[in-house]
C-alpha positions in Angstrom: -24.6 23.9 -2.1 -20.6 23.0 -1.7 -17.8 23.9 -4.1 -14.1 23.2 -3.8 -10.9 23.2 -5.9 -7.1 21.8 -5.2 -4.7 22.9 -8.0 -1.0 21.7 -6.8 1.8 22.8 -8.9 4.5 20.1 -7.1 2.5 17.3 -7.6 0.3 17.7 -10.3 -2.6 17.5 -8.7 -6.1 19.5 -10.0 -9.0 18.7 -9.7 -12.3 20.8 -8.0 -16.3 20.1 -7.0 -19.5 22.1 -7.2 -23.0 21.2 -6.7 -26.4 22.8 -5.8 -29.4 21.2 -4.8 -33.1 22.8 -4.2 -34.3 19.4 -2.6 -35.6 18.4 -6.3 -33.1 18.7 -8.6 -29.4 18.3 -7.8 -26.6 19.7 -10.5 -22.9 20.4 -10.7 -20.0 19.6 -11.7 -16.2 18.1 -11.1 -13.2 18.2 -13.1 -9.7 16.3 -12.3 -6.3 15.9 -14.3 -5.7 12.7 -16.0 -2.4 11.6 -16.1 -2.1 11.5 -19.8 -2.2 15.7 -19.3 -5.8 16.4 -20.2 -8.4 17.7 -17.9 -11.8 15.3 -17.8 -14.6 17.8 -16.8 -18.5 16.0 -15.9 -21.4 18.4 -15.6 -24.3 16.4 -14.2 -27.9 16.5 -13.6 -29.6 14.5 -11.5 -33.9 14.4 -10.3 -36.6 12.0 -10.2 -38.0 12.0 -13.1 -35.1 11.8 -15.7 -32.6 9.8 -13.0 -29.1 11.0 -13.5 -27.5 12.7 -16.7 -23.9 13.6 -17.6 -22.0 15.3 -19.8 -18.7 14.4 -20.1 -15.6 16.7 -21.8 -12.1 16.8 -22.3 -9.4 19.4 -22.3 -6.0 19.2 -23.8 -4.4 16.4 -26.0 -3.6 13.2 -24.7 0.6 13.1 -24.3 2.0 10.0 -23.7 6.1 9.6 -23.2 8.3 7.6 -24.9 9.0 4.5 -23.9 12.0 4.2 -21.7 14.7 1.9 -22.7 15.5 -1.0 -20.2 18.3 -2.4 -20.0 18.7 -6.3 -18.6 20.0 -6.3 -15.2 23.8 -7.8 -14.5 23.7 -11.4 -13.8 23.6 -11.5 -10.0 26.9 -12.7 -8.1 26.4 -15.5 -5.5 29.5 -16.2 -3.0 30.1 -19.3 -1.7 28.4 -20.5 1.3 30.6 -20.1 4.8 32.1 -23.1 6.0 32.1 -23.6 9.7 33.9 -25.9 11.9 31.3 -28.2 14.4 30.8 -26.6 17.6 32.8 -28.5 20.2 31.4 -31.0 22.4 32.3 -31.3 26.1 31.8 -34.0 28.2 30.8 -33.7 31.8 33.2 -35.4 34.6 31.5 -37.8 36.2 30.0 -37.8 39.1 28.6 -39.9 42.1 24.8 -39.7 41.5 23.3 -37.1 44.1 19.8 -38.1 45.4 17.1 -36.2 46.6 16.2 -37.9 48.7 17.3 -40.6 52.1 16.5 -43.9 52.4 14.8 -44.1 55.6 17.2 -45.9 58.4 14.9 -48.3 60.7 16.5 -48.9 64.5 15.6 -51.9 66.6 15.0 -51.4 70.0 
């Protein structure tokens, strides 16, 4: 057997859970608030033989708020792009080519 129950003023929420079971037969209940402001309750059988069974009520009138008006959103503003000047190019002075190398000097004897 368990049984819980959460009401919460803040947000809303309620809703709760209980159900027994002799191994055989399992029955209970849970209830929750529907956002239309009613309160769905489902009792609930559930064996072997007859499989499971519900009963399903409701508590409270269904309240649904008037629509809110929308209203179009401004026409957005677009700024012109940036304009920006070329990066600068440098030139490199030039240069006698350095090699990595020697070419190899051959002596006569």
């Amino acid at each position: 057997a368990f049984d819980y129950s959460v009401s919460d003023y803040e947000s809303g929420s309620k809703f709760a859970a209980n159900e027994n079971s002799d191994g055989k037969q399992t029955s209970g209940y849970y209830t929750v608030a529907l956002p239309d402001g009613r309160v769905q309750t489902v009792k609930y059988t559930v064996d072997d033989y007859a499989g499971y069974n519900a009963e399903v009520t409701y508590e409270g009138e269904a309240q649904y708020p008037e629509e809110p008006e929308y209203k179009a959103a401004p026409a957005p503003v677009y700024k012109a792009a940036p304009v920006y000047k070329p990066a600068p190019v440098y030139q490199e002075p030039e240069q006698e080519p350095i090699y990595a190398y020697r070419p190899v000097q051959k002596y006569s004897n």
